[in-house]
C-alpha positions as CSV (number, residue, x, y, z in Angstrom):
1,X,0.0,0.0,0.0
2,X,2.6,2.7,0.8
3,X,4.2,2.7,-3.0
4,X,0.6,3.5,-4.2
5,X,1.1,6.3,-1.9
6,X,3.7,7.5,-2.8
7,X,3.6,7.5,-6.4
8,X,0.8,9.7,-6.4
9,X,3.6,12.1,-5.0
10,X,6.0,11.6,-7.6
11,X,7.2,15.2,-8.9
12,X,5.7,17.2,-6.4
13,X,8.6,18.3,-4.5
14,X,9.6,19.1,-8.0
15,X,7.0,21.5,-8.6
16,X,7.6,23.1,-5.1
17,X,10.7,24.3,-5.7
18,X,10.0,25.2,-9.2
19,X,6.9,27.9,-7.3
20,X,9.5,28.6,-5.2
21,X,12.3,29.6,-7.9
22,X,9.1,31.8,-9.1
23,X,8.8,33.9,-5.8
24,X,12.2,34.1,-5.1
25,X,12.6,35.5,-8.7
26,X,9.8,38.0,-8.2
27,X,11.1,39.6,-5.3
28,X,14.6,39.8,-6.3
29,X,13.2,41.5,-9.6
30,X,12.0,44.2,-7.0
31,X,14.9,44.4,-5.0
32,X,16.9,45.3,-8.4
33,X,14.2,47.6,-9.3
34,X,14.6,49.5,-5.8
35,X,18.4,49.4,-5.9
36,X,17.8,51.5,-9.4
37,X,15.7,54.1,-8.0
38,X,17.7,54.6,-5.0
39,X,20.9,55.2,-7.6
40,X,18.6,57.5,-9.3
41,X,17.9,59.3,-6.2
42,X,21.7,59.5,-5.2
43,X,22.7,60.9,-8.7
44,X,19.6,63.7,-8.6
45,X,20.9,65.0,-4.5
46,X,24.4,64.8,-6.2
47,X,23.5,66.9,-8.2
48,X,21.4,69.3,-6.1
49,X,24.3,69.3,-4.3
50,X,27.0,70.5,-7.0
51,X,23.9,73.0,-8.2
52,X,23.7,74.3,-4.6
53,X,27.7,74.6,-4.2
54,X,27.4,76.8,-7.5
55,X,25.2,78.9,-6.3
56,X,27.3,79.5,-3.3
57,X,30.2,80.3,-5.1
58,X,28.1,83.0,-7.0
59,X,27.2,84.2,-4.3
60,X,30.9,84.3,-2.8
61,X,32.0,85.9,-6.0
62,X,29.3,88.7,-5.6
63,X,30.5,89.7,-2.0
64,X,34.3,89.8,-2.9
65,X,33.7,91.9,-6.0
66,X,31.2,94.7,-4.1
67,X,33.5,94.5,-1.3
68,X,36.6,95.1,-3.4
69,X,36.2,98.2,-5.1
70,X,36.3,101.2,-2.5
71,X,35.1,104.4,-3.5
72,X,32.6,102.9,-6.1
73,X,28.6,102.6,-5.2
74,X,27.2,99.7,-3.9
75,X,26.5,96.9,-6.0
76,X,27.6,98.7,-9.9
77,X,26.0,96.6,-12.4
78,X,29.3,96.8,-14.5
79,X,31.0,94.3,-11.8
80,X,28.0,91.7,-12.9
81,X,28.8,90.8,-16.1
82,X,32.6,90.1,-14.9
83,X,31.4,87.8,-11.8
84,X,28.7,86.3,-14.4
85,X,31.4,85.3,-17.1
86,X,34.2,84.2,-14.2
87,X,31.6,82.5,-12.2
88,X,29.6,80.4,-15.9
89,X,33.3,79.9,-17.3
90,X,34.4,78.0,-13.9
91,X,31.4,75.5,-13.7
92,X,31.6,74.8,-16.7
93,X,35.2,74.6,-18.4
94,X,35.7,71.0,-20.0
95,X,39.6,71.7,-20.9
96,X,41.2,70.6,-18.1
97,X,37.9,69.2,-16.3
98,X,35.5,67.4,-16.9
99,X,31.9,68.9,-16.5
100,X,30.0,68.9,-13.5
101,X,26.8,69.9,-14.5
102,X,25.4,69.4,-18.4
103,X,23.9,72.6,-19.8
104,X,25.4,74.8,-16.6
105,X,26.0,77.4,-19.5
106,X,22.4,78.4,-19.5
107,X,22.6,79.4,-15.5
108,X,22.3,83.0,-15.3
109,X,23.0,86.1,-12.4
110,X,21.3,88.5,-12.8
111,X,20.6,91.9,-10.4
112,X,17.1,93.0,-8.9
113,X,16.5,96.5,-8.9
114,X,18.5,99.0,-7.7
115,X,19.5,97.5,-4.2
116,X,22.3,94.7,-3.9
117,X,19.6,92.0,-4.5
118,X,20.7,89.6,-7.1
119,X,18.8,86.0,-8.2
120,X,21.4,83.3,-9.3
121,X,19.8,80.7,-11.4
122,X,21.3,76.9,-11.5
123,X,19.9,74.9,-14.7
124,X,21.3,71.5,-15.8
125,X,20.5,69.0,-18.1
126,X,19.1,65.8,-16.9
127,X,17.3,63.6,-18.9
128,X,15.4,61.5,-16.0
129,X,14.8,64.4,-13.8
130,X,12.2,67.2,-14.9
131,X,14.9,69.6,-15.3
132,X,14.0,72.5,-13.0
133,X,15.8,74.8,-12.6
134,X,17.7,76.1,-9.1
135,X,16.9,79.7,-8.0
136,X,18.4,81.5,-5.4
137,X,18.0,84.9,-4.4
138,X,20.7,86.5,-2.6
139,X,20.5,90.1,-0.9
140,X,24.4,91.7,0.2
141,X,24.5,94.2,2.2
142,X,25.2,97.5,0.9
143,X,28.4,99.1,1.5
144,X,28.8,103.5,1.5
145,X,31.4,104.6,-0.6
């Protein structure tokens, strides 16, 4: 009686571990998909982070040249376009370096108004991110000539 038994058994085991092999496949299929998007996540705060850093130097570059020229009124809108140029050709020079940020050449300074307000904008090119743009607004206080 017991080999009747058993062969009605025959190949199950078999098909366990084959519905086994199927779950374990499955979930390692999402551990591999969660592993990508936390890559993708560490590549977009990289860059946040290299887009922030820019903007600080902008804004470092801002306060050396206002505070440099004595005997000239606050904030001269002629000292922009020399911090501007310095400040793009840094970020993004590919001679020597390689490039930071893709498409940095489209981030702008510019002034707001009359006081030593001035908004410093941080694009990049990313193709898996939405591609919005950084903006920070930066306010120095004015010096008296």
């Amino acid at each position: 009686m017991k080999c009747k038994k058993f062969a009605k058994q025959r190949g199950f085991t078999l098909i366990e571990v084959l519905v086994a092999l199927l779950v374990l496949s499955i979930g390692l299929l999402g551990v591999a998909a969660m592993q990508l998007k936390a890559l993708q996540g560490a590549h977009a705060a990289y860059q946040r982070s290299i887009a922030s850093l820019a903007a600080q130097d902008a804004q470092e570059r801002l306060w050396a040249e206002v505070a440099a020229i004595p005997g000239v009124p606050p904030c001269p809108s002629s000292a922009l376009s020399n911090v501007k140029n310095a400040w793009l050709t840094h970020w993004s020079d590919s001679g020597a370096r390689t490039v930071i940020l893709p498409g940095f050449t489209k981030s702008t300074i510019e002034q707001v108004g009359t006081k030593c307000e001035f908004t410093i904008t941080v694009h990049w090119d990313e193709e898996r991110f939405s591609g919005v743009p950084f903006t920070y607004t930066v306010r120095l206080p004015e010096t008296t000539p």
